[in-house]
N, CA, C, O and CB atoms as a CASP TS submission, in Angstrom:
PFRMAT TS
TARGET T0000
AUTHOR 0000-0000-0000
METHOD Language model
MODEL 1
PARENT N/A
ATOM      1  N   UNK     1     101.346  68.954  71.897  1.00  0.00           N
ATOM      2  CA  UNK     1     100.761  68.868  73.214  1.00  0.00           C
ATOM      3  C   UNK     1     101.144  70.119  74.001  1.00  0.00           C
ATOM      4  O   UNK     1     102.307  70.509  74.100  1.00  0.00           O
ATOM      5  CB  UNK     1     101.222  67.581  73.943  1.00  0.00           C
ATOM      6  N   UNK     2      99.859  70.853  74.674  1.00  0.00           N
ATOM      7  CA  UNK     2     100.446  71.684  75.708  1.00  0.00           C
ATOM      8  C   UNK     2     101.035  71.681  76.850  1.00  0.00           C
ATOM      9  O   UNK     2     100.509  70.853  77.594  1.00  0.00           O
ATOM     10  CB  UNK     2      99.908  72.193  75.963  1.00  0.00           C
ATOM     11  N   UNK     3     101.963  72.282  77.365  1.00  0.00           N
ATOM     12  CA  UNK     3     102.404  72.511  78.866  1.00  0.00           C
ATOM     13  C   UNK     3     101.313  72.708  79.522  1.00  0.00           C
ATOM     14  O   UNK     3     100.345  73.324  79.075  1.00  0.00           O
ATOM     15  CB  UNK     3     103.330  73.659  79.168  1.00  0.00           C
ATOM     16  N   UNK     4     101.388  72.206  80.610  1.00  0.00           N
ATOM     17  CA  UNK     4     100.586  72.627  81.687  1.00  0.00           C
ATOM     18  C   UNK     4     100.573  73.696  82.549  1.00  0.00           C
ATOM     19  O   UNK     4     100.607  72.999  83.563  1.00  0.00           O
ATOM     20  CB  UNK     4     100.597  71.893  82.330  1.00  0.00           C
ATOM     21  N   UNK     5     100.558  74.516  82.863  1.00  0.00           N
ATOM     22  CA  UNK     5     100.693  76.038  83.721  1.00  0.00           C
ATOM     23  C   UNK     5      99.981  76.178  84.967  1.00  0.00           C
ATOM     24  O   UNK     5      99.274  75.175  84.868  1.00  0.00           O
ATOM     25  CB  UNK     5     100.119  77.281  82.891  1.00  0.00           C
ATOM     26  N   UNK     6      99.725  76.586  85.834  1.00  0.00           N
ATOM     27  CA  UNK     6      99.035  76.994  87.098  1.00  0.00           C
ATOM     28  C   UNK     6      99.859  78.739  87.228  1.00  0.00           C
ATOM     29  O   UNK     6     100.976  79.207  87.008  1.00  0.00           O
ATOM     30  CB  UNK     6      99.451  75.623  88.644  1.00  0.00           C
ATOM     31  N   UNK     7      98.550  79.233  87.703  1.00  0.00           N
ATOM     32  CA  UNK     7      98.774  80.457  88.259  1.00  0.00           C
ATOM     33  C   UNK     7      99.254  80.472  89.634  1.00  0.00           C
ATOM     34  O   UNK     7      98.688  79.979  90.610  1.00  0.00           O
ATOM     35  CB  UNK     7      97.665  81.168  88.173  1.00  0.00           C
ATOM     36  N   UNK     8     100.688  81.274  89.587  1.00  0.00           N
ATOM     37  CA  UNK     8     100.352  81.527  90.799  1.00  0.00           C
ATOM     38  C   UNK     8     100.658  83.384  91.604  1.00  0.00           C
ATOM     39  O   UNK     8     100.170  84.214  90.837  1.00  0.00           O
ATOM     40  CB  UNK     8     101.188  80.293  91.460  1.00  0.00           C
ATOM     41  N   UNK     9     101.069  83.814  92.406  1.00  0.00           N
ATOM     42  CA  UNK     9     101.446  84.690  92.737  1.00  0.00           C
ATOM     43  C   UNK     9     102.707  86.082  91.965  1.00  0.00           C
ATOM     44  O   UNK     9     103.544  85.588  91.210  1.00  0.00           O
ATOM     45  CB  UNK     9     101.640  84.023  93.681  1.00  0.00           C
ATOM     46  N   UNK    10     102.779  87.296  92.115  1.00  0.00           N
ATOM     47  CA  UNK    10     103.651  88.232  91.305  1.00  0.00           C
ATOM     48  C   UNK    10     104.723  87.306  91.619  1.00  0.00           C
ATOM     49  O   UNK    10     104.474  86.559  92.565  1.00  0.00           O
ATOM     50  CB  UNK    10     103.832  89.930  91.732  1.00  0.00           C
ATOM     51  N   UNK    11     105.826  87.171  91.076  1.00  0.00           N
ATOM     52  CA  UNK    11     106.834  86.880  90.936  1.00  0.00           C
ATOM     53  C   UNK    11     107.299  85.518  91.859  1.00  0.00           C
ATOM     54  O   UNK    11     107.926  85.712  92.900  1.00  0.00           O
ATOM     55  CB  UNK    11     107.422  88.030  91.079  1.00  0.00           C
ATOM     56  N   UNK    12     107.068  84.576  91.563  1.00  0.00           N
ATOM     57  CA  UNK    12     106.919  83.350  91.551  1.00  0.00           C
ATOM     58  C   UNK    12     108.197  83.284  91.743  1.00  0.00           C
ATOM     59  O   UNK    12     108.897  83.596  90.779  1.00  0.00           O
ATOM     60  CB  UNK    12     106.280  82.682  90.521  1.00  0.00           C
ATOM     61  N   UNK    13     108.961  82.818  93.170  1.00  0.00           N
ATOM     62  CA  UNK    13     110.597  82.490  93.183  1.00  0.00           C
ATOM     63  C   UNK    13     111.317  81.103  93.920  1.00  0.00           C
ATOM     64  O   UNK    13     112.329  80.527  93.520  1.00  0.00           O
ATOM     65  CB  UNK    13     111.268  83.750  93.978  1.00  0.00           C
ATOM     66  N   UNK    14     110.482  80.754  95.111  1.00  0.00           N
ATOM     67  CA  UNK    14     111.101  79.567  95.406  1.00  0.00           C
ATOM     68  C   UNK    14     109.721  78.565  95.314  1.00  0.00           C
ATOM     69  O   UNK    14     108.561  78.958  95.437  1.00  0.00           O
ATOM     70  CB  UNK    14     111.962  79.639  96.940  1.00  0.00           C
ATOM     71  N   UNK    15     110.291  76.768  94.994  1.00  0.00           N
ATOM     72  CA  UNK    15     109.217  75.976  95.159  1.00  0.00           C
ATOM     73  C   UNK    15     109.468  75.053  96.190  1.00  0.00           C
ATOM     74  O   UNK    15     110.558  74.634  96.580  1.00  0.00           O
ATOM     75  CB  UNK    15     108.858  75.355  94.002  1.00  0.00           C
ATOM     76  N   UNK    16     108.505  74.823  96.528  1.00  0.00           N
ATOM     77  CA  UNK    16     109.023  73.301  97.340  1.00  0.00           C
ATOM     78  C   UNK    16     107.701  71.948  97.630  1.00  0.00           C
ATOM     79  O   UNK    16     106.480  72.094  97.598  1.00  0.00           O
ATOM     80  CB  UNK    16     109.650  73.881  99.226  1.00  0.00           C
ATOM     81  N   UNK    17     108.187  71.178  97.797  1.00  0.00           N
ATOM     82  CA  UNK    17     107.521  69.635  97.297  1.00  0.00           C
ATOM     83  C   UNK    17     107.647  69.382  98.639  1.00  0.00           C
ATOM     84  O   UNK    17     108.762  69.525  99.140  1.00  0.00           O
ATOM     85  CB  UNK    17     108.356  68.413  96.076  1.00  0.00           C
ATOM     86  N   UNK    18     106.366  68.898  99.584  1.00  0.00           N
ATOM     87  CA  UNK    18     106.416  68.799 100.978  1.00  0.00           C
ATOM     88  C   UNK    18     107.011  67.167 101.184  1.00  0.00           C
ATOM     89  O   UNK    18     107.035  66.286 100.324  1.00  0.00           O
ATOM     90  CB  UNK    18     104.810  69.148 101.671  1.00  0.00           C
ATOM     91  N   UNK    19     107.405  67.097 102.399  1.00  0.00           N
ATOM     92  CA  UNK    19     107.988  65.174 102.102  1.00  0.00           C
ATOM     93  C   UNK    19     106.814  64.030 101.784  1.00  0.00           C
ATOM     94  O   UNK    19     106.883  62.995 101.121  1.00  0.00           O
ATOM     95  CB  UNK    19     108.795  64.388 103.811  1.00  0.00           C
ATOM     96  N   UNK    20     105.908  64.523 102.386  1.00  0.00           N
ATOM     97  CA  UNK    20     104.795  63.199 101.708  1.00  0.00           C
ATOM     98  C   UNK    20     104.564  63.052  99.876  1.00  0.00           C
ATOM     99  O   UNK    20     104.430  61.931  99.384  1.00  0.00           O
ATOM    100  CB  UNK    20     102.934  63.625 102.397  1.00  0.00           C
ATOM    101  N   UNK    21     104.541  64.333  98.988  1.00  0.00           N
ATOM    102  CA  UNK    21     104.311  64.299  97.775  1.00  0.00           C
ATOM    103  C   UNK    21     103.128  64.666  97.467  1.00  0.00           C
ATOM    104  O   UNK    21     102.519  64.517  96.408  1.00  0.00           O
ATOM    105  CB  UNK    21     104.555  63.286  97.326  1.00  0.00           C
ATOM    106  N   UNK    22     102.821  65.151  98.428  1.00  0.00           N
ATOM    107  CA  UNK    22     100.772  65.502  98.399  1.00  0.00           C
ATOM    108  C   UNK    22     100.701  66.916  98.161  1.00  0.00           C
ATOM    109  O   UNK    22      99.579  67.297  97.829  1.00  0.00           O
ATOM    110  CB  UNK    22      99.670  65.219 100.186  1.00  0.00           C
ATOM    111  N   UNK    23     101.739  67.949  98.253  1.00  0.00           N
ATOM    112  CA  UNK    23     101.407  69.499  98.259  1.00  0.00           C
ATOM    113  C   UNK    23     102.539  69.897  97.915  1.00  0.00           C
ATOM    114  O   UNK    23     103.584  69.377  98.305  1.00  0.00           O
ATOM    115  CB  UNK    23     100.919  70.227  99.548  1.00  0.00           C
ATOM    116  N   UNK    24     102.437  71.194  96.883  1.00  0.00           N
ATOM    117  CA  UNK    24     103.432  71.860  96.698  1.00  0.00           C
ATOM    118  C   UNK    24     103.479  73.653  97.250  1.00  0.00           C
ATOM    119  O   UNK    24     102.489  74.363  97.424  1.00  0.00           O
ATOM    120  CB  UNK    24     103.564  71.593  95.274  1.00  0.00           C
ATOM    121  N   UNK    25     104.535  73.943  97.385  1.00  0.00           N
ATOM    122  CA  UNK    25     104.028  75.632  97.624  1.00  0.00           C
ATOM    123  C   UNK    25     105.373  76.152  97.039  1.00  0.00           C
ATOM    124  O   UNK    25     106.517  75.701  96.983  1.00  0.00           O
ATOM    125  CB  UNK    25     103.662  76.296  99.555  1.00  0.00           C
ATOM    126  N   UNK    26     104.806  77.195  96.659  1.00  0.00           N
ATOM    127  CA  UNK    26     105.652  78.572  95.455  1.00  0.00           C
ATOM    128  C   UNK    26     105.612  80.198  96.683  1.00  0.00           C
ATOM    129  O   UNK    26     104.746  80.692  97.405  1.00  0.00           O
ATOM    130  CB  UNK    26     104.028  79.052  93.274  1.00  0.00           C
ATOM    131  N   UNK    27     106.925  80.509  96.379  1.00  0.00           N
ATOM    132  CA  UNK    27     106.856  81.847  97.402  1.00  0.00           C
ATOM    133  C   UNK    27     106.519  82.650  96.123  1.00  0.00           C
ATOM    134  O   UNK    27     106.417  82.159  94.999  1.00  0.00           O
ATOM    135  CB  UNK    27     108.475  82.427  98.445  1.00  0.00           C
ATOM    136  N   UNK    28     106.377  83.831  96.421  1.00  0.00           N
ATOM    137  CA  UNK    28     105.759  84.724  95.427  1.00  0.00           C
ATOM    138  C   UNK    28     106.785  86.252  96.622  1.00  0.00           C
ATOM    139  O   UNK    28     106.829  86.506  97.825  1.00  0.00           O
ATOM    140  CB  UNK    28     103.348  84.570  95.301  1.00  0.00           C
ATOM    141  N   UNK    29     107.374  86.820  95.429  1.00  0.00           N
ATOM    142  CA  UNK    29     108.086  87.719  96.411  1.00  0.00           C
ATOM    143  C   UNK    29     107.535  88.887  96.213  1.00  0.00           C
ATOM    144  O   UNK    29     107.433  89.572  97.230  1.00  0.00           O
ATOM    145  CB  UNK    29     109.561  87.831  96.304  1.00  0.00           C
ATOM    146  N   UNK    30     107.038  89.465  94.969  1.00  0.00           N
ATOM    147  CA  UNK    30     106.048  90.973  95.256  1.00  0.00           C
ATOM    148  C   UNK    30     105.093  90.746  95.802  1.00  0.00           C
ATOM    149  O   UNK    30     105.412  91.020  96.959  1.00  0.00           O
ATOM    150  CB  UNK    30     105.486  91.796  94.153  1.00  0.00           C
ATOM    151  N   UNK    31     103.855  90.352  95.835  1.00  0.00           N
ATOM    152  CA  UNK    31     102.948  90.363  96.703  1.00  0.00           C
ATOM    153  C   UNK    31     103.044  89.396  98.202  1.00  0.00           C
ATOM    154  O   UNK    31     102.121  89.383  99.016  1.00  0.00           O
ATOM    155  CB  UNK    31     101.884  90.050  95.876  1.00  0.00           C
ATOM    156  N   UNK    32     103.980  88.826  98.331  1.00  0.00           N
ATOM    157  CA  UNK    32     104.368  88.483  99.715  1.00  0.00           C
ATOM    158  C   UNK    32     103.632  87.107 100.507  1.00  0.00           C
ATOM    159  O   UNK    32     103.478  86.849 101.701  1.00  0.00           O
ATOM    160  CB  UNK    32     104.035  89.805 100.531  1.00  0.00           C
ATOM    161  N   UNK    33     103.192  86.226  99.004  1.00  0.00           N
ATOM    162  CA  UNK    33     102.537  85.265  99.540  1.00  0.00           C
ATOM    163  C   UNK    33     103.238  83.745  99.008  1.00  0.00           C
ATOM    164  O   UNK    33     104.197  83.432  98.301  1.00  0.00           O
ATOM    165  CB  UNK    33     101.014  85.525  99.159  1.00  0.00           C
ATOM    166  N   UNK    34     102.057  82.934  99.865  1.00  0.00           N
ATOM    167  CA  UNK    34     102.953  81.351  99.779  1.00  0.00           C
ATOM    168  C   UNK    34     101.663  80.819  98.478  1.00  0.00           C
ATOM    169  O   UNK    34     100.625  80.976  99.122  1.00  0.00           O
ATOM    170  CB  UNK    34     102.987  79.996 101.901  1.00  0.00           C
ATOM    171  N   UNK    35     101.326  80.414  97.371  1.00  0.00           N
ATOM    172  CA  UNK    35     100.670  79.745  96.461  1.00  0.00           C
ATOM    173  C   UNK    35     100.662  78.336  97.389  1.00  0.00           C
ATOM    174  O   UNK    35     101.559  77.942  98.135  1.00  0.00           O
ATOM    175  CB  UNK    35     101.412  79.767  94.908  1.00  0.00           C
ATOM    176  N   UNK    36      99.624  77.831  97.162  1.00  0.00           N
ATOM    177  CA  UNK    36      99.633  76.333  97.342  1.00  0.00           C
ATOM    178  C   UNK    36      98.498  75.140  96.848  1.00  0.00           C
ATOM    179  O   UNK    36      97.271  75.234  96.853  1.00  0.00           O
ATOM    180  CB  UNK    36      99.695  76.243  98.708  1.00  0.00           C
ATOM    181  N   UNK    37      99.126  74.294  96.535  1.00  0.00           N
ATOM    182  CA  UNK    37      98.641  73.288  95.308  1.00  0.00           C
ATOM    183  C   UNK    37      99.011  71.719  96.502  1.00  0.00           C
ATOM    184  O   UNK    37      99.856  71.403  97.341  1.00  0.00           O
ATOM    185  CB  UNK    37      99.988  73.491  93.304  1.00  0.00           C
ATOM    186  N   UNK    38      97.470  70.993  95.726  1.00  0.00           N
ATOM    187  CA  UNK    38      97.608  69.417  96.047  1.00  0.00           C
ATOM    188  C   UNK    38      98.292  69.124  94.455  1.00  0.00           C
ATOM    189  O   UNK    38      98.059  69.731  93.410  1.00  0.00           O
ATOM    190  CB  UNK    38      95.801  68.425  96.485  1.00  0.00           C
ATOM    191  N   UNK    39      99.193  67.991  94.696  1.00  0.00           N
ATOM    192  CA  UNK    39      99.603  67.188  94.053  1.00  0.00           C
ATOM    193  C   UNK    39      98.555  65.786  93.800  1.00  0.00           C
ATOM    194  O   UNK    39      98.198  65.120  94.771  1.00  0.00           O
ATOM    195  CB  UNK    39     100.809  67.037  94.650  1.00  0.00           C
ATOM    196  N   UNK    40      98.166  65.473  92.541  1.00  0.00           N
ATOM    197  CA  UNK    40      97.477  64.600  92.023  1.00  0.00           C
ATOM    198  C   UNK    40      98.131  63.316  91.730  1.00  0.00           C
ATOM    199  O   UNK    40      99.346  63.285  91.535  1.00  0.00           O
ATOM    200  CB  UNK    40      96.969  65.114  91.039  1.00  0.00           C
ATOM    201  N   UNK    41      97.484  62.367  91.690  1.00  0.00           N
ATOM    202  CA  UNK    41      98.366  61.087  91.744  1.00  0.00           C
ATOM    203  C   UNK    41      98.624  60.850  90.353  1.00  0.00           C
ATOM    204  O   UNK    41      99.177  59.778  90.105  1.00  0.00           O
ATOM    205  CB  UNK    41      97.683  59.766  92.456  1.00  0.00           C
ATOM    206  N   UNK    42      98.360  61.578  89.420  1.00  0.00           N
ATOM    207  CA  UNK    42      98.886  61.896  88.028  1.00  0.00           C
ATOM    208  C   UNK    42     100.114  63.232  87.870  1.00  0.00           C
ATOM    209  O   UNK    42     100.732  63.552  86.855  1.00  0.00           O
ATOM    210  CB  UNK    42      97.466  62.302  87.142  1.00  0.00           C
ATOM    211  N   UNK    43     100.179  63.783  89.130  1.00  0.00           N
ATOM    212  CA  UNK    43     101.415  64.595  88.871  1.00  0.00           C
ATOM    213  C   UNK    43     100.741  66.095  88.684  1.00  0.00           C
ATOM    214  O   UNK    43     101.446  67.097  88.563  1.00  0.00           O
ATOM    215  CB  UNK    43     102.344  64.009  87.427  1.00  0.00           C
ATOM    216  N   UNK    44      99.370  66.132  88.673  1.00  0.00           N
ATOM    217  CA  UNK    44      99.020  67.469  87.692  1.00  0.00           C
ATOM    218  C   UNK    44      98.860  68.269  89.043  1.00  0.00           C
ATOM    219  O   UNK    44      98.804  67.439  89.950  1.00  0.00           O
ATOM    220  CB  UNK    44      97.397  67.428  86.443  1.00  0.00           C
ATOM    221  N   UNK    45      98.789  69.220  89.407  1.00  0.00           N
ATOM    222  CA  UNK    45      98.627  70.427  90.251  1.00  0.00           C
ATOM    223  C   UNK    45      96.595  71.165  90.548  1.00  0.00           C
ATOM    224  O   UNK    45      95.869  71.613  89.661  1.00  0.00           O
ATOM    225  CB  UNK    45      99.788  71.685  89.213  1.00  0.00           C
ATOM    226  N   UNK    46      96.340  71.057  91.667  1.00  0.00           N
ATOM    227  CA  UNK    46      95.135  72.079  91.826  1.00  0.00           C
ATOM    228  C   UNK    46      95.545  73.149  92.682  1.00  0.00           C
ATOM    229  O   UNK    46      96.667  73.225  93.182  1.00  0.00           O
ATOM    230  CB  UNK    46      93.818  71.441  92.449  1.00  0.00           C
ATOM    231  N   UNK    47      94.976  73.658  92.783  1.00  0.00           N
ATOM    232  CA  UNK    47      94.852  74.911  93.584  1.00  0.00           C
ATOM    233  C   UNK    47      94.362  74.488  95.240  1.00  0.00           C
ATOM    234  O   UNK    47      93.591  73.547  95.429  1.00  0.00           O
ATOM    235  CB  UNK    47      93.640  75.959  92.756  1.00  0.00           C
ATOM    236  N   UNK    48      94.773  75.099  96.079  1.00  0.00           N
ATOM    237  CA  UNK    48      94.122  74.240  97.254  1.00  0.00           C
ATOM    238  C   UNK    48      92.936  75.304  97.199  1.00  0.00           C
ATOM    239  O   UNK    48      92.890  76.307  96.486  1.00  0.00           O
ATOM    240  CB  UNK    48      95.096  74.010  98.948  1.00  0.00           C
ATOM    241  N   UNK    49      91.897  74.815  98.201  1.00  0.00           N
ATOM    242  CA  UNK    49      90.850  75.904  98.720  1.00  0.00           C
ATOM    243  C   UNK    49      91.333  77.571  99.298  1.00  0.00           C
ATOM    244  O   UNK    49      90.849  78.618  98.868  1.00  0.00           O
ATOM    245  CB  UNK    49      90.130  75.123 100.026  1.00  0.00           C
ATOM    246  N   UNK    50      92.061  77.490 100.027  1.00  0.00           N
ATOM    247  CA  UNK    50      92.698  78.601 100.419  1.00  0.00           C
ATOM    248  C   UNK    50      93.965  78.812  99.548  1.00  0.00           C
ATOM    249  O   UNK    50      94.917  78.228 100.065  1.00  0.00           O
ATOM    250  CB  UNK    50      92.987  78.506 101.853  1.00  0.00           C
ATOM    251  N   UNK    51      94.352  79.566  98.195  1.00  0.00           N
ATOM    252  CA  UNK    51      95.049  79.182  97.299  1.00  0.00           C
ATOM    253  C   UNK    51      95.810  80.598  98.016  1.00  0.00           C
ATOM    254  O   UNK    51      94.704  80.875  98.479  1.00  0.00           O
ATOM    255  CB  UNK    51      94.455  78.886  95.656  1.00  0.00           C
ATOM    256  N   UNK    52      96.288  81.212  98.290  1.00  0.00           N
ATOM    257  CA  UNK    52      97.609  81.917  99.062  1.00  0.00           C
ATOM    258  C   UNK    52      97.184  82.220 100.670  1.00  0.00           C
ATOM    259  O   UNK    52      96.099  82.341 101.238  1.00  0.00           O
ATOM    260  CB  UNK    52      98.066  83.583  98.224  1.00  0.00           C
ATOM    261  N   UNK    53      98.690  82.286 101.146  1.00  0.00           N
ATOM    262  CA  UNK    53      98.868  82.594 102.644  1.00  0.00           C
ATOM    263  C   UNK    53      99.732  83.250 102.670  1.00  0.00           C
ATOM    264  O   UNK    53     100.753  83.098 101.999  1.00  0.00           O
ATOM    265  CB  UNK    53      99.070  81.664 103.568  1.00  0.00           C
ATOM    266  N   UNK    54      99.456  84.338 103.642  1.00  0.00           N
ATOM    267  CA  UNK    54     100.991  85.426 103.957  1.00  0.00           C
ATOM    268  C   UNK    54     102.112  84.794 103.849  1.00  0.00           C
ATOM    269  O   UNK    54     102.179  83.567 103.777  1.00  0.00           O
ATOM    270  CB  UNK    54     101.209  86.082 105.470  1.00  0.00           C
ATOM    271  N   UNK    55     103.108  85.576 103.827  1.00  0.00           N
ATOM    272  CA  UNK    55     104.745  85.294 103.931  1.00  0.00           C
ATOM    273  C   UNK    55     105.241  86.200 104.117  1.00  0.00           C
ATOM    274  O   UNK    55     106.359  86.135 103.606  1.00  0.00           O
ATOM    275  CB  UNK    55     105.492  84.790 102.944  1.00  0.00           C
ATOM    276  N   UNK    56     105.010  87.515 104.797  1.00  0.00           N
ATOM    277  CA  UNK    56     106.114  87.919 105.350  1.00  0.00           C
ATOM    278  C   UNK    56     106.907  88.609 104.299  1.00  0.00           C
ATOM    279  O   UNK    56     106.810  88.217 103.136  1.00  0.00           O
ATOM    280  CB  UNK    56     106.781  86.844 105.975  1.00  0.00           C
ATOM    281  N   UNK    57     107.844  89.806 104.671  1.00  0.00           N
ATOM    282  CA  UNK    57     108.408  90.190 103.636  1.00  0.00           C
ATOM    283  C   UNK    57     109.641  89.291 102.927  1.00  0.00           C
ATOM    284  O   UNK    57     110.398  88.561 103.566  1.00  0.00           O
ATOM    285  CB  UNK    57     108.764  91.405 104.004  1.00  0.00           C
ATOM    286  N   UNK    58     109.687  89.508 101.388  1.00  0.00           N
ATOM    287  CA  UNK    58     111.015  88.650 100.547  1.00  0.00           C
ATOM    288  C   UNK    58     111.006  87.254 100.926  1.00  0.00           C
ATOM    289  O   UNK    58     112.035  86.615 100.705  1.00  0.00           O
ATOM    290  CB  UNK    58     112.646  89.207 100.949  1.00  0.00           C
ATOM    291  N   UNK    59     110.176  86.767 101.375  1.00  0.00           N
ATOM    292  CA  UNK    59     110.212  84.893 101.414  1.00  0.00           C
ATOM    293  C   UNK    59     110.493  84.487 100.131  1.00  0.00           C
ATOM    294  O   UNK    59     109.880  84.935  99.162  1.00  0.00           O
ATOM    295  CB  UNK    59     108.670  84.015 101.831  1.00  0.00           C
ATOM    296  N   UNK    60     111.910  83.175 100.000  1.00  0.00           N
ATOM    297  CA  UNK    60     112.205  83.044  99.523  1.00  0.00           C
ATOM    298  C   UNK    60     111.982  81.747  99.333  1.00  0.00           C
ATOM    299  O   UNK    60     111.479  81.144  98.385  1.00  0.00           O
ATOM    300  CB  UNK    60     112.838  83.577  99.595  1.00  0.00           C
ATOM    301  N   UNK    61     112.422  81.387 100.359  1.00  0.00           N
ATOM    302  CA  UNK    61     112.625  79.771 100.667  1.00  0.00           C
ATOM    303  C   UNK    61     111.402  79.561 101.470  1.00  0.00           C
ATOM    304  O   UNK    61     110.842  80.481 102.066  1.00  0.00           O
ATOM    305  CB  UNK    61     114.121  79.281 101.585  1.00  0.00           C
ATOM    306  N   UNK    62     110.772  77.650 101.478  1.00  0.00           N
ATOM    307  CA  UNK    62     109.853  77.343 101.936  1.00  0.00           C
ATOM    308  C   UNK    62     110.328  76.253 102.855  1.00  0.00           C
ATOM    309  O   UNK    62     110.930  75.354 102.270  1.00  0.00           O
ATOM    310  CB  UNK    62     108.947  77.139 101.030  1.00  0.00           C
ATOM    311  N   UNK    63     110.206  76.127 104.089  1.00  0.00           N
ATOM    312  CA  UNK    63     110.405  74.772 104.733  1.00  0.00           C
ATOM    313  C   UNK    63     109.021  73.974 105.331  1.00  0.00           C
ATOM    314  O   UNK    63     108.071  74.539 105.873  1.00  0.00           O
ATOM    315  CB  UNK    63     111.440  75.023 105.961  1.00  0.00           C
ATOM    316  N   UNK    64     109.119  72.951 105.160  1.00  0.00           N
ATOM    317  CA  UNK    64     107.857  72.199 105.698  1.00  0.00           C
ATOM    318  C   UNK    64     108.196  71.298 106.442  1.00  0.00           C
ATOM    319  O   UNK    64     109.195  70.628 106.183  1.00  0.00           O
ATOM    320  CB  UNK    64     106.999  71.606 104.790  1.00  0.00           C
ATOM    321  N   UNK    65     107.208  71.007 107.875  1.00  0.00           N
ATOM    322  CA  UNK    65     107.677  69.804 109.075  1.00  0.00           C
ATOM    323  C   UNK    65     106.958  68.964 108.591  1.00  0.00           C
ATOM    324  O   UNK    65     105.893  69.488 108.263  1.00  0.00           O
ATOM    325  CB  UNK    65     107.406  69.945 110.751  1.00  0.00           C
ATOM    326  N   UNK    66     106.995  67.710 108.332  1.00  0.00           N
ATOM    327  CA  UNK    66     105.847  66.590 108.548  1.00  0.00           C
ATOM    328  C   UNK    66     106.156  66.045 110.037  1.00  0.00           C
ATOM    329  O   UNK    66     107.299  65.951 110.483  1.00  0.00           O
ATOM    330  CB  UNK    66     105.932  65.213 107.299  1.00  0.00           C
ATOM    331  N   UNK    67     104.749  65.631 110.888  1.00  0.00           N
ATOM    332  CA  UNK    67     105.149  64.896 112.171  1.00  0.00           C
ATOM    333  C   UNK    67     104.371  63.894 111.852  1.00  0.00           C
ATOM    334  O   UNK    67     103.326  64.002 111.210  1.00  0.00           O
ATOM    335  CB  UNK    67     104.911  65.528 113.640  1.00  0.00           C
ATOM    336  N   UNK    68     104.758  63.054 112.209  1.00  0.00           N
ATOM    337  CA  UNK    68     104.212  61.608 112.426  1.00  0.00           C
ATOM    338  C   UNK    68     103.540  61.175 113.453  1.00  0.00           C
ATOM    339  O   UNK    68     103.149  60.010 113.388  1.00  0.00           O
ATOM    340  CB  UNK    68     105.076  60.780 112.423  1.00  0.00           C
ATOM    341  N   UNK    69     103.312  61.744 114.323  1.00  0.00           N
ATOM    342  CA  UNK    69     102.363  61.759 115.583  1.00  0.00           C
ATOM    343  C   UNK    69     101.435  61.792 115.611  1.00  0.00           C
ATOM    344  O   UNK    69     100.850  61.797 116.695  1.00  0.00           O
ATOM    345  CB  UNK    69     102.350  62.416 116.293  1.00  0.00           C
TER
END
């Protein structure tokens, strides 16, 4: 059986799993962007529509707010 893979950005360094379980995002530190993926209720990864967003130089780390409001 194969691994599963997703592309994402040059050098792929921090991940993070938002608190609901619905999205993930990958920093990418040479080209300076955030990757971002829906989470499937099977676990598997898409690409969102807008599949990178700036970050700024060396982003490493990702933090995410959920509000409940």
């Amino acid at each position: 059986m194969a691994t599963p893979t997703v592309v994402t950005g040059s050098l792929p360094f921090g991940i993070h799993a938002e608190a609901t379980g619905k999205f993930v995002y990958v920093s990418n530190v040479v080209d300076q962007t955030i990757s971002q993926f829906d989470i499937g209720v099977d676990g598997s990864l898409t690409i969102k529509t807008t599949p990178t967003v700036a970050s700024g130089t060396n982003a490493r780390t990702i933090v995410t707010h959920v509000s409940y409001e």
